[in-house]
KOLVO-864202 format. One line per field, with one value per residue (C-alpha): y, x, z; residue number from 0. Coordinates in Angstrom, 1 decimal. Each point is the difference from the previous one (the first is absolute). Layout:
# residues N
c2 (Y ...) $
c1 (X ...) $
c3 (Z ...) $
nr (NUM ...) $
This chain:
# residues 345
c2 (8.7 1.2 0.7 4.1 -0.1 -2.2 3.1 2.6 -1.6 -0.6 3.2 1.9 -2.5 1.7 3.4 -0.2 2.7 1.1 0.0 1.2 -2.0 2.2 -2.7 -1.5 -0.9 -2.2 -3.8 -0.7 3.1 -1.3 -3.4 1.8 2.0 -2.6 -2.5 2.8 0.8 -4.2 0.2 2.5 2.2 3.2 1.8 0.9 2.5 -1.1 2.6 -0.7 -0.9 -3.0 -1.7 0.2 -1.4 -2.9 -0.3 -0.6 -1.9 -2.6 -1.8 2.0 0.8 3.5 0.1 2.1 2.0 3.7 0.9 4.1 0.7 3.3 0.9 0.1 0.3 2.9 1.3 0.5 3.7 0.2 -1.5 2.0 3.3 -1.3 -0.5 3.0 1.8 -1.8 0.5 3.9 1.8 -2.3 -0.5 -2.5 0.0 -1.5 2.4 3.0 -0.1 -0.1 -3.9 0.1 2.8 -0.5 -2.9 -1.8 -0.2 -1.6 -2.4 -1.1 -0.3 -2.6 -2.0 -0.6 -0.6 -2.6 0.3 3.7 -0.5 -2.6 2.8 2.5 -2.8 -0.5 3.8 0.5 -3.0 -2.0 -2.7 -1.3 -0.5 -0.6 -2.9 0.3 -0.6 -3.8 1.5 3.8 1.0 1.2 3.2 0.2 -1.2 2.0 3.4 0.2 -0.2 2.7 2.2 -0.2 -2.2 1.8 -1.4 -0.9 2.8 0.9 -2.6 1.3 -3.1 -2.8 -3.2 -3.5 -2.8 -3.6 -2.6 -2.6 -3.7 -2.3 -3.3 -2.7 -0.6 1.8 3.1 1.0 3.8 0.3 -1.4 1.9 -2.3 3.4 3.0 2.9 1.4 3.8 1.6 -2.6 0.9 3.9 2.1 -0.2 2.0 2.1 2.2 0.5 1.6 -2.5 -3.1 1.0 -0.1 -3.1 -1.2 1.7 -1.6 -3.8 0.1 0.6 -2.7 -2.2 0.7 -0.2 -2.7 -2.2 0.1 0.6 2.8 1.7 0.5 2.0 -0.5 2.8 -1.6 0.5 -1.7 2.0 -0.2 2.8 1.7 -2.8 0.7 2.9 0.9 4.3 0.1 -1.9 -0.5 1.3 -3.2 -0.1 2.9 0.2 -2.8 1.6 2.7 -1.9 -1.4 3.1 1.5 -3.5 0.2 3.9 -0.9 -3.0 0.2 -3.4 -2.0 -2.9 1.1 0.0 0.4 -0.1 -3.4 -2.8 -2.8 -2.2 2.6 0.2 -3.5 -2.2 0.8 -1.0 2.3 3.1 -0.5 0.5 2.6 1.7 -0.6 2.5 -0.3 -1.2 -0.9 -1.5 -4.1 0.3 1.7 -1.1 2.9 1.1 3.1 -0.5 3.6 -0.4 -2.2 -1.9 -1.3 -0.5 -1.9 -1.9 -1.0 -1.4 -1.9 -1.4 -1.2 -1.2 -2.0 -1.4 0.3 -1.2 3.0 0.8 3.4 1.7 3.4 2.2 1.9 3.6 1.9 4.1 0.6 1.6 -2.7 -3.3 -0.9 -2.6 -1.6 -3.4 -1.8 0.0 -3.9 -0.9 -2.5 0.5 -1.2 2.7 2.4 -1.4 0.3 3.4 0.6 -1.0 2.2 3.1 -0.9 -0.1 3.3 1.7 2.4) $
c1 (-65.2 2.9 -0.1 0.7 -3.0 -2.1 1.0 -1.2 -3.4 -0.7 1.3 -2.1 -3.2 -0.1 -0.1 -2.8 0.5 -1.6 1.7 -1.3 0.8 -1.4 1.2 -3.9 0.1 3.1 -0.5 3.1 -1.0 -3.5 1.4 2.0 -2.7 -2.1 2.6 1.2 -3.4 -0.9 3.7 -0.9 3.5 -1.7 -3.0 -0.5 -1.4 -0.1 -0.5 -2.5 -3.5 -1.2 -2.1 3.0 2.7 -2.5 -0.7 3.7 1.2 -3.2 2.1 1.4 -2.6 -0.2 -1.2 1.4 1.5 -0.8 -0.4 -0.5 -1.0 1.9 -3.3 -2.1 1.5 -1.6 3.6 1.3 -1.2 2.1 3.5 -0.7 0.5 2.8 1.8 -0.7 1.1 3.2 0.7 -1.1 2.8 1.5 0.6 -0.3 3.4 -1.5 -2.4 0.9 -3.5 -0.9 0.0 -3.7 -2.1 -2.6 -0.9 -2.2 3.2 1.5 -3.1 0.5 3.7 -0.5 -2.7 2.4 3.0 -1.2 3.4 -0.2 -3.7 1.6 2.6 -2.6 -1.7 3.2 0.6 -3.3 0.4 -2.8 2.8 3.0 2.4 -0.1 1.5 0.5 1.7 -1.3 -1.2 1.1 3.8 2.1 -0.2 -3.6 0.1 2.5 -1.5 -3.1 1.9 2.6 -2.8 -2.3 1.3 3.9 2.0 0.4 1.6 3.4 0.3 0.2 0.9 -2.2 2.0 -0.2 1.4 -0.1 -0.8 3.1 -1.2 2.9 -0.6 -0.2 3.0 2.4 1.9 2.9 -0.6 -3.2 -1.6 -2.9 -0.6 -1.2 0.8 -1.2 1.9 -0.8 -0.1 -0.5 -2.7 -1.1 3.2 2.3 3.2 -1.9 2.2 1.9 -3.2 -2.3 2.3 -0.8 -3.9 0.4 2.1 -2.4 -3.0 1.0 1.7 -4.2 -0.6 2.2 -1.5 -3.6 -0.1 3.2 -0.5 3.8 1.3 2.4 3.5 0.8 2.7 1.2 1.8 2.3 3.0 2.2 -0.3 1.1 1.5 2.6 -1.4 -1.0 -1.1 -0.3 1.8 -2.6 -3.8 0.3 -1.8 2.1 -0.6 -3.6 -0.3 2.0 -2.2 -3.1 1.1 0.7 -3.2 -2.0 1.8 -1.1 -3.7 -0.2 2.9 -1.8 0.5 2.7 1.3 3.2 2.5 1.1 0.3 1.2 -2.3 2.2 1.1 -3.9 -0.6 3.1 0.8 3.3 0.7 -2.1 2.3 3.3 -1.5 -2.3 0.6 -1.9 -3.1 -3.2 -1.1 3.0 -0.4 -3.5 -2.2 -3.2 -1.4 2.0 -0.3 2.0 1.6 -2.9 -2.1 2.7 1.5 -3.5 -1.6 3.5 -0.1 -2.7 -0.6 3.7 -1.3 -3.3 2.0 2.6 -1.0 -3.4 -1.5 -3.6 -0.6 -3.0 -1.1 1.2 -1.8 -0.7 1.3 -0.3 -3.7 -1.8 -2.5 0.5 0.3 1.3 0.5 -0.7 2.4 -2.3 1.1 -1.6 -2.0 -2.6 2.2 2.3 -3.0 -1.1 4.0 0.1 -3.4 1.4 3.0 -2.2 -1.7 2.7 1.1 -3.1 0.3) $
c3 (-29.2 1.9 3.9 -0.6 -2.4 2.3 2.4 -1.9 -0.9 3.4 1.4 -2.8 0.8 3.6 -1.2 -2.4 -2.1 -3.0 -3.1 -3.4 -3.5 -2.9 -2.4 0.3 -3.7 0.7 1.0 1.9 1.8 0.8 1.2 2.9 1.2 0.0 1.8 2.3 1.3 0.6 1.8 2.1 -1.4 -0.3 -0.9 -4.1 -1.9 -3.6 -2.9 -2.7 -0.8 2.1 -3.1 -2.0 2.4 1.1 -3.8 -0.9 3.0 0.2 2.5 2.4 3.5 -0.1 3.4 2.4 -2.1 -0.4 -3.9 -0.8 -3.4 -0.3 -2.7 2.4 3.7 1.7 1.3 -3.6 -0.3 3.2 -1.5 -2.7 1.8 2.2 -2.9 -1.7 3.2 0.7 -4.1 -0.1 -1.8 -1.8 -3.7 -2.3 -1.7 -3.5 -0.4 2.1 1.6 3.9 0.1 1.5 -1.2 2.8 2.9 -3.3 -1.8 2.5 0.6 -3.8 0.9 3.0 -2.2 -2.3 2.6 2.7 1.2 0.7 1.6 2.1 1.4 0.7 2.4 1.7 0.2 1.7 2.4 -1.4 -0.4 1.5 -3.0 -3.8 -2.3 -3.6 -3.1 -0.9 -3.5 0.4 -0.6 3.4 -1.2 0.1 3.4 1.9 -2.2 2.1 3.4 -0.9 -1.0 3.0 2.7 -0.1 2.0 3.9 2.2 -0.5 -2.3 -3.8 -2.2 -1.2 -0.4 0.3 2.5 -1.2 3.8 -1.0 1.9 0.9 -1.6 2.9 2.1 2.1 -1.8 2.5 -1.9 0.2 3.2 -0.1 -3.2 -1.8 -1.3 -1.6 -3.7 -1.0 -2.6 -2.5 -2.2 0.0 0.3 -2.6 1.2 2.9 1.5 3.6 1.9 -2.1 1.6 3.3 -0.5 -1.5 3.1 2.6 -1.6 -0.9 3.4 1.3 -2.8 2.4 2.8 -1.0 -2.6 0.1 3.8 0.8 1.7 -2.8 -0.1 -2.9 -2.3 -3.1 -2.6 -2.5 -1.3 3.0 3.8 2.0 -2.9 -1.0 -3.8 -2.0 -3.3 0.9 -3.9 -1.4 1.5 3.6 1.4 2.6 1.2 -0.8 2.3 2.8 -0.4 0.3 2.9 2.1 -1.4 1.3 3.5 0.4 -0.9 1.9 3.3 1.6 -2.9 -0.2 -3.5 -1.2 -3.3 -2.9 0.6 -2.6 0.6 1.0 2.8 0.3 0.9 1.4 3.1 -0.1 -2.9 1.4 2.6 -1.8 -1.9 2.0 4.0 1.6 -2.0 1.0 -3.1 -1.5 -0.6 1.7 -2.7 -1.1 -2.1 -3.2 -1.8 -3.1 -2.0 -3.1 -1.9 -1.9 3.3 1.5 -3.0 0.0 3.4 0.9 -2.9 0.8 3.4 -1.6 -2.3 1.5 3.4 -0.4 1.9 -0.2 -1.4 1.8 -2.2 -1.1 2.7 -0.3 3.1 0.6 -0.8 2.8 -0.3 -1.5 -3.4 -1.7 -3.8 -1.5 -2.7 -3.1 0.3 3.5 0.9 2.5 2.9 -0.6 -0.1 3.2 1.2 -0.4 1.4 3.2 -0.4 -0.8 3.4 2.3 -1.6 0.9 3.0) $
nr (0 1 2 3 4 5 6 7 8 9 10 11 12 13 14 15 16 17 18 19 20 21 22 23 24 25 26 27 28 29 30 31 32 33 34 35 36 37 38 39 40 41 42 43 44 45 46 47 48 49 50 51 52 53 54 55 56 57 58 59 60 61 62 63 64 65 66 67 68 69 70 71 72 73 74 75 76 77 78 79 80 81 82 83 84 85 86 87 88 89 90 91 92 93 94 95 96 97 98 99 100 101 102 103 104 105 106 107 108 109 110 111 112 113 114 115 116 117 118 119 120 121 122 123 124 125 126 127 128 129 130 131 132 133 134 135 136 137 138 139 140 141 142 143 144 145 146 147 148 149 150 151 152 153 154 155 156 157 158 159 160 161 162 163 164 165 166 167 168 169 170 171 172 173 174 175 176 177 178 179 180 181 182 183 184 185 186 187 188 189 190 191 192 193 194 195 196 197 198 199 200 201 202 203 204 205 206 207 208 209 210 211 212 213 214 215 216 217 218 219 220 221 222 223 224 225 226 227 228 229 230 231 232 233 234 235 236 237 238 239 240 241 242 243 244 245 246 247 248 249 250 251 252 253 254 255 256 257 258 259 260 261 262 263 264 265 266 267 268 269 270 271 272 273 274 275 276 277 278 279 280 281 282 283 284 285 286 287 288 289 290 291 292 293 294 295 296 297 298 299 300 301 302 303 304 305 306 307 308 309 310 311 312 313 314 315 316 317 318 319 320 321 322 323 324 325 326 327 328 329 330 331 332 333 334 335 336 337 338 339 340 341 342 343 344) $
């Protein structure tokens, strides 16, 4: 386990917070509650029927661990209405129907949706954060937040940040031996204003997680306008604009663009290109111009550059949420159980 991750675990293990897993039915799942609780990394609340989880995982101590059966938990009625109420008015584009006729159509719902059930705890502060997605599809984890947790103030974008862990050794650009990559994984080609969330948030990704204080880098393949494709795609000066827009919403951060990353990270080139920058040769968070550069880069640094990829970790939710790869082991469940944590206000 790498030092950063050794960090996190221990950071999250003070805090003790209580994080919900509605994937009850899914082993890997039950290992990491069951480990995290012996470790001491945070409390759990496990979705399903007890008999059935103890039945499939004969194993694994359950103790310690605090298993809801959605069935028959006496607060169900009560997520039923909250959803219904943070729902009312809206229509079910299929069928052209109210999407819950009444709070019992919203209790079926959440019987049927774990995941959803799990967001309504969160909602109602009952639990600290939520991780999904070891046997349920991204979608159907990020749906519930956007529907009742919304997003944190003046933050309007959802997107992802992926925790990049030096391998051992000294790096001469990248110190801090981490470094956080966004958007890699949820927004495909978001646009100006939707860079700047994405900024704002993995730069409080930085700071609460990696541990680093951020310095924020915008890239593109031009710095300081020495390219430009204004005939063709506009990244340019999509990413100019994100900048500016970034800078208004957050004056105290060290941020700074459009940036190539070499410009970004050698100082002697930041230099040359970009003198009076604060930023320039000195970043350590990067927020690429869309998916394709995202996905690109980090698995470029992964790859060659035998960084770690932590996430992708779900940033902008008012509360925290975050999603599993659908091939995780239980570490990674456990992992990202500690990230959710040190998200948690």
């Amino acid at each position: 386990m790498s030092e950063i991750l050794k960090s996190i675990m221990s950071k999250a293990a003070k805090l003790q917070k209580n994080i919900v897993l509605p994937e009850g039915e899914d082993s890997r799942v039950v290992i990491a509650a069951s480990q995290a609780v012996a470790e001491g990394l945070a409390k759990i609340t496990l979705l399903g029927n007890a008999e059935e989880i103890a039945k499939n995982n004969p194993d694994v101590s359950l103790e310690g661990i605090n298993i809801i059966d959605p069935v028959t938990y006496d607060k169900t009625p009560v997520y039923a209405q909250m959803l219904f109420e943070a729902r009312q008015g809206k229509i079910n584009k299929k069928t052209g129907l109210p999407e819950y006729a009444d709070a019992d159509a919203a209790k079926a719902s959440i019987l049927k949706d774990y995941t959803m059930y799990a967001a309504l705890m969160l909602k109602a502060g009952d639990v600290d954060g939520l991780v999904s997605g070891a046997c349920h599809s991204t979608a159907n984890t990020l749906r519930p937040g956007l529907q009742v947790i919304k997003t944190a103030p003046g933050i309007k974008t959802v997107s992802s940040s992926f925790i990049m862990v030096a391998p051992e050794g000294e790096n001469k650009y990248n110190p801090d031996g981490v470094a956080v990559f966004a958007d890699c994984a949820i927004n495909i080609e978001p646009s100006a204003e939707e860079i700047a969330d994405i900024a704002i948030s993995s730069a409080e990704t930085a700071r609460d997680i990696a541990g680093i204080e951020p310095r924020v880098a915008m890239l593109s393949f031009s710095t300081k306008g020495s390219g430009n494709d204004d005939k063709f795609f506009k990244s340019v000066p999509k990413m100019q604009q994100a900048t500016a827009l970034a800078k208004a919403a957050a004056p105290d951060l060290i941020l700074d663009g459009e940036f190539q990353f070499d410009a970004a990270v050698a100082p002697e080139v930041g230099k040359l290109k970009a003198p009076d920058s604060k930023v320039a040769g000195n970043a350590n968070v990067f927020i690429f111009p869309n998916i394709n550069a995202g996905n690109i880069g980090y698995k470029i640094a992964q790859r060659f550059g035998g960084y770690m990829a932590l996430g992708p970790v779900c940033q902008g939710f008012a509360k925290p949420i975050n999603d599993l790869s659908r091939g995780c082991n239980s570490d990674d469940v456990k992992a990202v159980i500690a990230i959710t944590a040190l998200q948690a206000k």
